[in-house]
Each structure stands twice: as C-alpha cells, then as structure tokens.
Backbone atoms as SQL, in Angstrom:
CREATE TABLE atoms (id INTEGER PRIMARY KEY, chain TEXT, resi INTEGER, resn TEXT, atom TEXT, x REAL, y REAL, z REAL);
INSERT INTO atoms VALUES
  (1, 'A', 1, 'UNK', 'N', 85.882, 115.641, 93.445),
  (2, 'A', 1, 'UNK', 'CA', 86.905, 116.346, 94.191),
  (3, 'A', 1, 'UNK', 'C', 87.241, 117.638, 93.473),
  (4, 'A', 2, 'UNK', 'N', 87.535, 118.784, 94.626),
  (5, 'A', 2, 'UNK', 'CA', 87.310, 119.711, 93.807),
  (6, 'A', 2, 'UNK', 'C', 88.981, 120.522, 93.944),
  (7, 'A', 3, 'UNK', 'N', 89.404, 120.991, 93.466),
  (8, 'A', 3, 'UNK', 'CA', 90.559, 121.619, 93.636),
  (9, 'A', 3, 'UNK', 'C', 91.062, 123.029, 93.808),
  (10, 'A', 4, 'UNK', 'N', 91.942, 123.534, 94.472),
  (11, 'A', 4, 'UNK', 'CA', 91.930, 125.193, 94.372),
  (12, 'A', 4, 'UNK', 'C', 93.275, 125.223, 95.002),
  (13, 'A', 5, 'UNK', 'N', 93.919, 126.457, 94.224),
  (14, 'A', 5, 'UNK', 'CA', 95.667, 127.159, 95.182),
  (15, 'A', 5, 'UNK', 'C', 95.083, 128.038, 95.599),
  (16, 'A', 6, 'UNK', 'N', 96.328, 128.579, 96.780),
  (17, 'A', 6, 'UNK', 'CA', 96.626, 129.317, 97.432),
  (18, 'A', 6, 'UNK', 'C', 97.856, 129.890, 97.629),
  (19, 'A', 7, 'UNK', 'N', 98.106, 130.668, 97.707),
  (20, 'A', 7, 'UNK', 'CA', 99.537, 131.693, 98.555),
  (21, 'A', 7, 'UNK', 'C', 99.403, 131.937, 99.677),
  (22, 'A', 8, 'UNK', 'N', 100.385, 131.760, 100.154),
  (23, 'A', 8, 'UNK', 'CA', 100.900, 132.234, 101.542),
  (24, 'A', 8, 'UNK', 'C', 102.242, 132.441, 102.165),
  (25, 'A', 9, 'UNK', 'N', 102.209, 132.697, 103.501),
  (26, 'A', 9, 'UNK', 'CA', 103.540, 132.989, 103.438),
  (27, 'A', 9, 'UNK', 'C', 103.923, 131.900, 105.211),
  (28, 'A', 10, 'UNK', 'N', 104.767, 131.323, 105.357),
  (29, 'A', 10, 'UNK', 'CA', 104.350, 130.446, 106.540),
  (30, 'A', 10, 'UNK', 'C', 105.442, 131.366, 107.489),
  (31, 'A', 11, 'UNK', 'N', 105.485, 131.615, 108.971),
  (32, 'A', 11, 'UNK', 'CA', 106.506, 132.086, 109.721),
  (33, 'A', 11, 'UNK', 'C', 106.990, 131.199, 110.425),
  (34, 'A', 12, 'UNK', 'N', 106.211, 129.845, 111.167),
  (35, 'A', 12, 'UNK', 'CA', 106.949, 128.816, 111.394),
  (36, 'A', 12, 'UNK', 'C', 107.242, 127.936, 111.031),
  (37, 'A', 13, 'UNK', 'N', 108.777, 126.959, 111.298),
  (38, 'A', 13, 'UNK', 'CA', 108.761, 125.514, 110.663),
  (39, 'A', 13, 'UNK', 'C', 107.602, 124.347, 111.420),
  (40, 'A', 14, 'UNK', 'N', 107.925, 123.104, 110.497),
  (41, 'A', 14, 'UNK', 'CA', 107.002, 122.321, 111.271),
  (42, 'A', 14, 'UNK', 'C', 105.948, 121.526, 110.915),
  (43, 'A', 15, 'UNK', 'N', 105.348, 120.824, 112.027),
  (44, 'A', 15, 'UNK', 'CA', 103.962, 119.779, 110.919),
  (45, 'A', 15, 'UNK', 'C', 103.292, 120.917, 111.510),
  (46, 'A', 16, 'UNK', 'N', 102.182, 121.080, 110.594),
  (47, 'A', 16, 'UNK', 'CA', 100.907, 121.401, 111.228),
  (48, 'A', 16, 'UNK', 'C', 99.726, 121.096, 110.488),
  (49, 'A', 17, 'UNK', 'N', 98.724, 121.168, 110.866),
  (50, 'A', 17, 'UNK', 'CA', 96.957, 120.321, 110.496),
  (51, 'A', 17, 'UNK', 'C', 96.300, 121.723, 109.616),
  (52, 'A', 18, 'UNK', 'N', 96.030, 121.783, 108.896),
  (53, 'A', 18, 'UNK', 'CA', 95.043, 122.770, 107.860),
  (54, 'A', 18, 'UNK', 'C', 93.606, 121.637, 108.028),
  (55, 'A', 19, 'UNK', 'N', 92.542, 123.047, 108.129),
  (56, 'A', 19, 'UNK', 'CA', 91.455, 122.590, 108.506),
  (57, 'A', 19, 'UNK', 'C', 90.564, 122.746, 109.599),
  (58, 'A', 20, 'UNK', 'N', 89.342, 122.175, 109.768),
  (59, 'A', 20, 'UNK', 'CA', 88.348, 121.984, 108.699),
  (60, 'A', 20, 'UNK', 'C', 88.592, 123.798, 107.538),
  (61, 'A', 21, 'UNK', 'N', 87.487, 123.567, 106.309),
  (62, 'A', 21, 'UNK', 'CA', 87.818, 124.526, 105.991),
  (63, 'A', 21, 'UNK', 'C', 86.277, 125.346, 105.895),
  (64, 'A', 22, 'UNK', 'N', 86.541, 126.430, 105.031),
  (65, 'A', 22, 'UNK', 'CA', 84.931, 127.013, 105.031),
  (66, 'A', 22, 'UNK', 'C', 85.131, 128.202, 103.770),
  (67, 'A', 23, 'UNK', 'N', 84.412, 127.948, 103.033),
  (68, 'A', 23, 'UNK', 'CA', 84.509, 128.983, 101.778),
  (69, 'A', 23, 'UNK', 'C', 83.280, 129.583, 101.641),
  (70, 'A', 24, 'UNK', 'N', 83.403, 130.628, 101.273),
  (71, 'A', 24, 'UNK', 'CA', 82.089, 131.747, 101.208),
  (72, 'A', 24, 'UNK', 'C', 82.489, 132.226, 99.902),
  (73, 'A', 25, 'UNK', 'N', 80.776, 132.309, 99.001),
  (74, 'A', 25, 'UNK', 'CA', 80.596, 132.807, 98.183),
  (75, 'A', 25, 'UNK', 'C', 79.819, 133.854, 97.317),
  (76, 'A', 26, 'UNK', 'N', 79.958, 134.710, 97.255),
  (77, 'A', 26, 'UNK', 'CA', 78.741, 135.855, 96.510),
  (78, 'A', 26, 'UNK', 'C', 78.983, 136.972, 95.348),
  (79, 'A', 27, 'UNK', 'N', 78.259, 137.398, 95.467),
  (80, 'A', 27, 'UNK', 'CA', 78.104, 138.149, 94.110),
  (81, 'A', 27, 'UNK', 'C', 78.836, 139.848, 94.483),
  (82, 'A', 28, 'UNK', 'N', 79.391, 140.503, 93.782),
  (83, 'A', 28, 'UNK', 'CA', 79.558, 141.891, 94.056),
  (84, 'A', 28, 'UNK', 'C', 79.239, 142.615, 94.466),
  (85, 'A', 29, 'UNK', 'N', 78.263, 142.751, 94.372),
  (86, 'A', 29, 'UNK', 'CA', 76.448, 143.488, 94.808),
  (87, 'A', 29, 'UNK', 'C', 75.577, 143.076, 96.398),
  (88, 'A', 30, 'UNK', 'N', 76.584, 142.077, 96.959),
  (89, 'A', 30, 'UNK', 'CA', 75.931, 141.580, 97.907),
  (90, 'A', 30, 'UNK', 'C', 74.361, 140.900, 97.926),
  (91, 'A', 31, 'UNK', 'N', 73.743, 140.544, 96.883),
  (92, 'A', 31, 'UNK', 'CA', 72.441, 140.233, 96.953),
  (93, 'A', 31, 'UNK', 'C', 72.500, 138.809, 97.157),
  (94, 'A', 32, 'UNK', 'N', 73.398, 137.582, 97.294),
  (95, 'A', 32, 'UNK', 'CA', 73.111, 136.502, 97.775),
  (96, 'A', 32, 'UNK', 'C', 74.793, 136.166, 98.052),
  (97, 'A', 33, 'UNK', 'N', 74.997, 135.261, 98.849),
  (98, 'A', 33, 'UNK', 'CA', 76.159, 134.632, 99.631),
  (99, 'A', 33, 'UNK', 'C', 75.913, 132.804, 99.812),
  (100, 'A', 34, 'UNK', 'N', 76.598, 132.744, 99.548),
  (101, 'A', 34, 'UNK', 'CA', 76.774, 130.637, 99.861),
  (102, 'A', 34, 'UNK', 'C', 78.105, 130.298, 100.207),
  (103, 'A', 35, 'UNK', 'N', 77.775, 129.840, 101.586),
  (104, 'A', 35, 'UNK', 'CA', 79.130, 129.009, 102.585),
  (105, 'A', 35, 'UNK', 'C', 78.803, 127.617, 102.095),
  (106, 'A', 36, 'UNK', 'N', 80.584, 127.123, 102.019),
  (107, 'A', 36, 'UNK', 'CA', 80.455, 125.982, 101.570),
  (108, 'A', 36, 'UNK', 'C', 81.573, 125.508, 102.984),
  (109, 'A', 37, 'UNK', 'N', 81.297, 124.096, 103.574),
  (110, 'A', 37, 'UNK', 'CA', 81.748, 123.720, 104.587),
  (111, 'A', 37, 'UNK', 'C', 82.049, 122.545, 104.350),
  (112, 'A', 38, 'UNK', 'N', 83.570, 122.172, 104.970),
  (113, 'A', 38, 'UNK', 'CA', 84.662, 121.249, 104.309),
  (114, 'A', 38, 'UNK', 'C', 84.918, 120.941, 105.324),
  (115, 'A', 39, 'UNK', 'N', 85.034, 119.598, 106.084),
  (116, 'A', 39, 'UNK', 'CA', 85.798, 118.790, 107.316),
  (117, 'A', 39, 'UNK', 'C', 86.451, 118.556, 107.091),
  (118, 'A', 40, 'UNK', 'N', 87.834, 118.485, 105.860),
  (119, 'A', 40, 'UNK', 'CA', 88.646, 117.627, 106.132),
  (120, 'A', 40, 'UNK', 'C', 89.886, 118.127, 107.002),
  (121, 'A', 41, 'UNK', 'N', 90.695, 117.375, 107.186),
  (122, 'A', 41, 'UNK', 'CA', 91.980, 118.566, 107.126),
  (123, 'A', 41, 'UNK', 'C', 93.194, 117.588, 106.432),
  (124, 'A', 42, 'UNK', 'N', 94.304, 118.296, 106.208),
  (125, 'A', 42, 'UNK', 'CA', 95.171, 118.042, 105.688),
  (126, 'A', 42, 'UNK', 'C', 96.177, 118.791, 106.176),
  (127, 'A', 43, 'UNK', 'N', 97.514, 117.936, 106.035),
  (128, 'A', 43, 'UNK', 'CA', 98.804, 117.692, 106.646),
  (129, 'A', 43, 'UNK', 'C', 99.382, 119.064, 106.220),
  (130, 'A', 44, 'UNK', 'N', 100.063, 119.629, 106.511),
  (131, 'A', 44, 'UNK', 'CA', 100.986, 120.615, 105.724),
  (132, 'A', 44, 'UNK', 'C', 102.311, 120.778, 106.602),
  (133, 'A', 45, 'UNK', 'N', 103.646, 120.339, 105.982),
  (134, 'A', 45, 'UNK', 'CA', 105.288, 120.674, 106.590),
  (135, 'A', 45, 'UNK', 'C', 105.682, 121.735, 105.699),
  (136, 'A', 46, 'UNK', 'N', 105.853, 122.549, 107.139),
  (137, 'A', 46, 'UNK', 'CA', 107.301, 123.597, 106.629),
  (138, 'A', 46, 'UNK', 'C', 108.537, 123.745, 106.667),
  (139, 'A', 47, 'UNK', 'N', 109.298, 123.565, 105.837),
  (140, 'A', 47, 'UNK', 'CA', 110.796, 123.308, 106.123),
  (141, 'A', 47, 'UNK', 'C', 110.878, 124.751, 106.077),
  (142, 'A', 48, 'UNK', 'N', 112.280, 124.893, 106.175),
  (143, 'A', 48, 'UNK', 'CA', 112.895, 125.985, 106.790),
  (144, 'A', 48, 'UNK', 'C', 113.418, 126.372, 104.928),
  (145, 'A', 49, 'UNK', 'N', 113.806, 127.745, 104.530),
  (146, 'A', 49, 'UNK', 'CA', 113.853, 128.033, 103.603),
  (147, 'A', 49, 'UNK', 'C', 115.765, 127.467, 103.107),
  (148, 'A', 50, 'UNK', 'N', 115.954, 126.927, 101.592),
  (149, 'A', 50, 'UNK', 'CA', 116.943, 126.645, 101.805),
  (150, 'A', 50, 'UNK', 'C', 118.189, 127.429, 101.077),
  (151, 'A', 51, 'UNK', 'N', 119.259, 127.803, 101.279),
  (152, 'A', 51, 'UNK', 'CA', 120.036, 128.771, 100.933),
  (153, 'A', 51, 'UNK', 'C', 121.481, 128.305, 100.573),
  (154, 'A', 52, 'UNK', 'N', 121.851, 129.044, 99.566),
  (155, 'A', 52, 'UNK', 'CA', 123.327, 128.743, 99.224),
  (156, 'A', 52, 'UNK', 'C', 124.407, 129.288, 100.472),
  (157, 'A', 53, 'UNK', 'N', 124.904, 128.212, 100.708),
  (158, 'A', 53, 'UNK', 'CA', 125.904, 128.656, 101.618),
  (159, 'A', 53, 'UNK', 'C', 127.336, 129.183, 100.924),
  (160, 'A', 54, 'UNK', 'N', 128.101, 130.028, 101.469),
  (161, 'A', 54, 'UNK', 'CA', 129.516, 130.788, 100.680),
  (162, 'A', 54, 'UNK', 'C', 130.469, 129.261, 100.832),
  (163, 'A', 55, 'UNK', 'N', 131.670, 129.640, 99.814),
  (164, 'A', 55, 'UNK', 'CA', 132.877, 128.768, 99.797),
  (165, 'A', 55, 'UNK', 'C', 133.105, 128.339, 101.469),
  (166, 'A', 56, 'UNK', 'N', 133.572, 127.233, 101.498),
  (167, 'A', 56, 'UNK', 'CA', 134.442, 126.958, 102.891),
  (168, 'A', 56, 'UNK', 'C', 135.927, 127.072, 102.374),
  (169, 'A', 57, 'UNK', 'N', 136.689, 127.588, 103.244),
  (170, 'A', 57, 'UNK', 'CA', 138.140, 127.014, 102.786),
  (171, 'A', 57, 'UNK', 'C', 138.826, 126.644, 104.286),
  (172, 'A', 58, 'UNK', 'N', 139.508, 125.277, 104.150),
  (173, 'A', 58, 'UNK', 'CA', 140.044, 124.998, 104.848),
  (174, 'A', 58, 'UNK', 'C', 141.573, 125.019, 104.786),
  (175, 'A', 59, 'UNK', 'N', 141.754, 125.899, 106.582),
  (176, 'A', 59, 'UNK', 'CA', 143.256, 126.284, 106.553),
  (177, 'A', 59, 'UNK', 'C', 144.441, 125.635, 105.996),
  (178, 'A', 60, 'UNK', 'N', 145.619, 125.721, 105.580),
  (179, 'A', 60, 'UNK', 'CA', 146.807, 125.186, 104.949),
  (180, 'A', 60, 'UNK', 'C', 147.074, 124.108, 106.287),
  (181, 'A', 61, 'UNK', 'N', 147.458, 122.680, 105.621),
  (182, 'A', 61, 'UNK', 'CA', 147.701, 122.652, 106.991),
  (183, 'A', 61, 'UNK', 'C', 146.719, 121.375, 108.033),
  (184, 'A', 62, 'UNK', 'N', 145.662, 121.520, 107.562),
  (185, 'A', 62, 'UNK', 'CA', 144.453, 121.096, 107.951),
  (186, 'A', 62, 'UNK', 'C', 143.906, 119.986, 107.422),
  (187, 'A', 63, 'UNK', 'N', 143.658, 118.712, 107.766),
  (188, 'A', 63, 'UNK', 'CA', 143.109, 118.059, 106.549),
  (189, 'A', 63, 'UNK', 'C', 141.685, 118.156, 107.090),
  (190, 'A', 64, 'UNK', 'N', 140.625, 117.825, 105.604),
  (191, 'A', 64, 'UNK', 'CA', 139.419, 117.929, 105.747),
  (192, 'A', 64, 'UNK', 'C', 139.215, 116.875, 106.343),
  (193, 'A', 65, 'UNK', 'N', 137.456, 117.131, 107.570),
  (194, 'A', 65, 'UNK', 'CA', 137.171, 116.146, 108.194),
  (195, 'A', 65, 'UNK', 'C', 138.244, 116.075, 109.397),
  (196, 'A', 66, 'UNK', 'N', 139.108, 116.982, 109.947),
  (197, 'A', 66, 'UNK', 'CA', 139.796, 116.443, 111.775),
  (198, 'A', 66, 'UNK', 'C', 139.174, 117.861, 111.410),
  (199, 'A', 67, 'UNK', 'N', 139.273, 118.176, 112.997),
  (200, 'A', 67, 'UNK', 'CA', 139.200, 119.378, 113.922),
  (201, 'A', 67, 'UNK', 'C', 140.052, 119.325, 115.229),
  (202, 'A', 68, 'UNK', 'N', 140.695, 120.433, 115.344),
  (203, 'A', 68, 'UNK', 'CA', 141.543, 120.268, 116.265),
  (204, 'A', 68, 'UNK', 'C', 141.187, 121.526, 117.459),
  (205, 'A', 69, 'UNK', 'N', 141.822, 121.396, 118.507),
  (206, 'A', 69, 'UNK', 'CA', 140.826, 122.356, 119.610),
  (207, 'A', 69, 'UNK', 'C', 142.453, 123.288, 119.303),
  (208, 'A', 70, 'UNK', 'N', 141.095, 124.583, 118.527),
  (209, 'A', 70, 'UNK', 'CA', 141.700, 125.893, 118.091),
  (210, 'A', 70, 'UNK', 'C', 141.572, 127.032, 119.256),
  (211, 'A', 71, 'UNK', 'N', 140.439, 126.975, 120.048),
  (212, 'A', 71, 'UNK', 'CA', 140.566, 127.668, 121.293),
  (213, 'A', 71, 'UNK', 'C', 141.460, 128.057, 122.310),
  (214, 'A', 72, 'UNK', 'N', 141.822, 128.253, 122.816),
  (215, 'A', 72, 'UNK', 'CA', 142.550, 128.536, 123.891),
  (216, 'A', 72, 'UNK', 'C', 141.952, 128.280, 125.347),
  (217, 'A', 73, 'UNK', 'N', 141.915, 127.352, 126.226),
  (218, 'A', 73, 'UNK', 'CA', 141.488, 127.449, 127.328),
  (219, 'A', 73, 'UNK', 'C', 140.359, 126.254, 127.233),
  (220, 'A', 74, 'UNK', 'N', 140.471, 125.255, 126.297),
  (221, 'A', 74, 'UNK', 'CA', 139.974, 124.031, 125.858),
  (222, 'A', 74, 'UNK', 'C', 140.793, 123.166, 125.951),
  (223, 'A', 75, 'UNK', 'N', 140.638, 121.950, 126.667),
  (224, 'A', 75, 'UNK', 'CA', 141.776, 120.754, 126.710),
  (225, 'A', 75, 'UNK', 'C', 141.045, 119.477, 126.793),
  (226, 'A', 76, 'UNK', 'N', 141.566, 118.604, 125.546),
  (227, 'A', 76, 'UNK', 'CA', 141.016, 117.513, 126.010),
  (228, 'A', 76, 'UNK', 'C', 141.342, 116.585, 126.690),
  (229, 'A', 77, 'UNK', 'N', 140.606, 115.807, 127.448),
  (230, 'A', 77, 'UNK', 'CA', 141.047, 115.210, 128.584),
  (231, 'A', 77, 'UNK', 'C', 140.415, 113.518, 128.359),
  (232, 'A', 78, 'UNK', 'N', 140.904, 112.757, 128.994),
  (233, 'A', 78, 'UNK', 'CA', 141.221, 111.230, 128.996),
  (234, 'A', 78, 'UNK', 'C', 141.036, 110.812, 130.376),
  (235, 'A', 79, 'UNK', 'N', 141.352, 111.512, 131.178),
  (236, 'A', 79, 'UNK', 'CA', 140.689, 111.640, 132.545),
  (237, 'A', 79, 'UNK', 'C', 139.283, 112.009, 133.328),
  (238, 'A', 80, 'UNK', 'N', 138.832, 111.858, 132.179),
  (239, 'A', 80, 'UNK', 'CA', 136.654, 112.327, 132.852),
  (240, 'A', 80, 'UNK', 'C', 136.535, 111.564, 133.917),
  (241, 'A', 81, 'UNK', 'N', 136.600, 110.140, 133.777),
  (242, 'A', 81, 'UNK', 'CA', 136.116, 109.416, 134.570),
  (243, 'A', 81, 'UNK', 'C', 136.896, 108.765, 136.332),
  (244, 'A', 82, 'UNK', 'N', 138.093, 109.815, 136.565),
  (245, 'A', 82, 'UNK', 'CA', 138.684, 109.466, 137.361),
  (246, 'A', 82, 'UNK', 'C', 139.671, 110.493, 137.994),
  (247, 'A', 83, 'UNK', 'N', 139.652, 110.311, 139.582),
  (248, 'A', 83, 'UNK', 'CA', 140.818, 111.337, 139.649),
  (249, 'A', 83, 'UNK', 'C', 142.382, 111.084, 139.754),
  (250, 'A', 84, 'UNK', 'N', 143.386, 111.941, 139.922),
  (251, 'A', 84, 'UNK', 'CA', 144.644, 111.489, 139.770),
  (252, 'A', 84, 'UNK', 'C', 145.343, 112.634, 140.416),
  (253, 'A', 85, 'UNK', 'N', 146.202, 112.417, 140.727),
  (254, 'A', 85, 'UNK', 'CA', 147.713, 113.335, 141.298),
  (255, 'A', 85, 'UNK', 'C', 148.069, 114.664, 140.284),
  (256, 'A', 86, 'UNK', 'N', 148.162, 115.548, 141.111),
  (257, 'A', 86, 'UNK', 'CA', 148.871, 116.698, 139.938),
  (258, 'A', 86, 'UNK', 'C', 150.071, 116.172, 139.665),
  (259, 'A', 87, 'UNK', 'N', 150.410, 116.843, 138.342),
  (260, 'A', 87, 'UNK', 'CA', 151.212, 116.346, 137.347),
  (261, 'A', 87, 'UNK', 'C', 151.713, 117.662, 136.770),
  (262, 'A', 88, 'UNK', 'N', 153.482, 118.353, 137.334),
  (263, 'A', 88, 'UNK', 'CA', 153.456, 119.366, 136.860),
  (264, 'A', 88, 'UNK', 'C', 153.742, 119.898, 135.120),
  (265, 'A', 89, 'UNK', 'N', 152.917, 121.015, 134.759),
  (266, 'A', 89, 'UNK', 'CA', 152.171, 121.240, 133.686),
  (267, 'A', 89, 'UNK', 'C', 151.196, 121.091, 133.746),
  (268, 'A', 90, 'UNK', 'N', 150.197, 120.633, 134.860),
  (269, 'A', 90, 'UNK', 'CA', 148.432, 120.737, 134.389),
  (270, 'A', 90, 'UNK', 'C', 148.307, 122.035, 134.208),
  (271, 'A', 91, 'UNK', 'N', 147.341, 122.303, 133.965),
  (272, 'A', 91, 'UNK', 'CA', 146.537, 123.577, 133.858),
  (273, 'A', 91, 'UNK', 'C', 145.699, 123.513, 135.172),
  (274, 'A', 92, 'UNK', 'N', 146.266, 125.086, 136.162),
  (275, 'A', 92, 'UNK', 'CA', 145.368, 125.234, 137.446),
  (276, 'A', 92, 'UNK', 'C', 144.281, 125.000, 136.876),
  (277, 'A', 93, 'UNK', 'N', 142.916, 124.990, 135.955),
  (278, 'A', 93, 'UNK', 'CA', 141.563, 125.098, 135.573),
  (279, 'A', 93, 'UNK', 'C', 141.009, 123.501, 135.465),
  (280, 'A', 94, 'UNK', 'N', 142.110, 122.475, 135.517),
  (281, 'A', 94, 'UNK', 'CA', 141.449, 121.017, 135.812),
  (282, 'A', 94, 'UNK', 'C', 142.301, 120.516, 137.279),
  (283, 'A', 95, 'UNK', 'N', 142.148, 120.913, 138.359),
  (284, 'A', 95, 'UNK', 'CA', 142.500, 120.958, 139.122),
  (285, 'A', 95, 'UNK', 'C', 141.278, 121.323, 139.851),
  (286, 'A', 96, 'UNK', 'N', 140.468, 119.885, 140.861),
  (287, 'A', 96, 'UNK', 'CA', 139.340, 119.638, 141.559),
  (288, 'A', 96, 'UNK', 'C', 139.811, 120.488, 142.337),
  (289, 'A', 97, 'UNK', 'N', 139.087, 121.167, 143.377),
  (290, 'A', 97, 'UNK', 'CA', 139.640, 122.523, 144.205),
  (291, 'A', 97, 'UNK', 'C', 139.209, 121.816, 145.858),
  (292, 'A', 98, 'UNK', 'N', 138.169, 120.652, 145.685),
  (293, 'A', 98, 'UNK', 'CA', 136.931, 120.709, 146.827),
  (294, 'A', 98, 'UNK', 'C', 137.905, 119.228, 147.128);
C-alpha cells in the first residue's frame, strides 16, 4: 500500500466518493511518461468550517434557556385546534374572516 497527501480546498459540505484515481508520471524532458491506474475510491466528508462565535449576553431580566415572544404582532395561541367566539381584546389578525 502505497501512500501520498494532498491539498485542497473543498467548496461544498457533504459525503462525497473520491475516485477511481489515475497518476501520471515522467521525466522533465518529456522522453518517457507512466500512468498508474487506481480503482479504488474512498469516502471523503466535509464539514462546514468551524468558528468562534462572539459573547452572548442575555438581557437583565431574562433567565437562560425561556424565550419569550419579543416581536410584536406574534401571539401565542392555545386555540390551533378549534374555533371560538370573539372575545373582546382579540387581536383583529386571529379573527377567521371566511
């Protein structure tokens, strides 16, 4: 078994198959050349490159781990699965129209 590196540079993530391979060999001068021919292939994953992410800080106030709906014009609802009577204070925007 014979061994050899390489460099490269990959642009996508992912599995992908390397292979068969094919190496060519010669002299400077061009006076003789020899291909050498390799079936195998082999596996190669690219992960995605990995990076320091900055501080988080979480607001005063906040405990780590809840999230609370900071949006405006987001409501959560308990009612998905059913309809019901307006109830004044809904919001016209959950209010079936049809």
């Amino acid at each position: 078994m014979k061994r050899w590196k390489a460099r490269g540079t990959c642009t996508r993530r992912g599995a992908f198959r390397l292979g068969p391979w094919e190496v060519r060999l010669g002299d400077p001068f061009g006076l003789f050349e020899v291909t050498l021919r390799y079936p195998d292939e082999a596996p190669l994953m690219v992960y995605p490159p990995v990076v320091r992410l900055p501080a988080l800080t979480v607001p005063r106030g906040q405990a780590a781990g809840r999230s609370g709906l900071s949006r405006p014009g987001i409501e959560a609802t308990t009612d998905a699965a059913s309809v019901r009577d307006y109830l004044p204070g809904d919001s016209l925007r959950r209010i079936h129209w049809r």
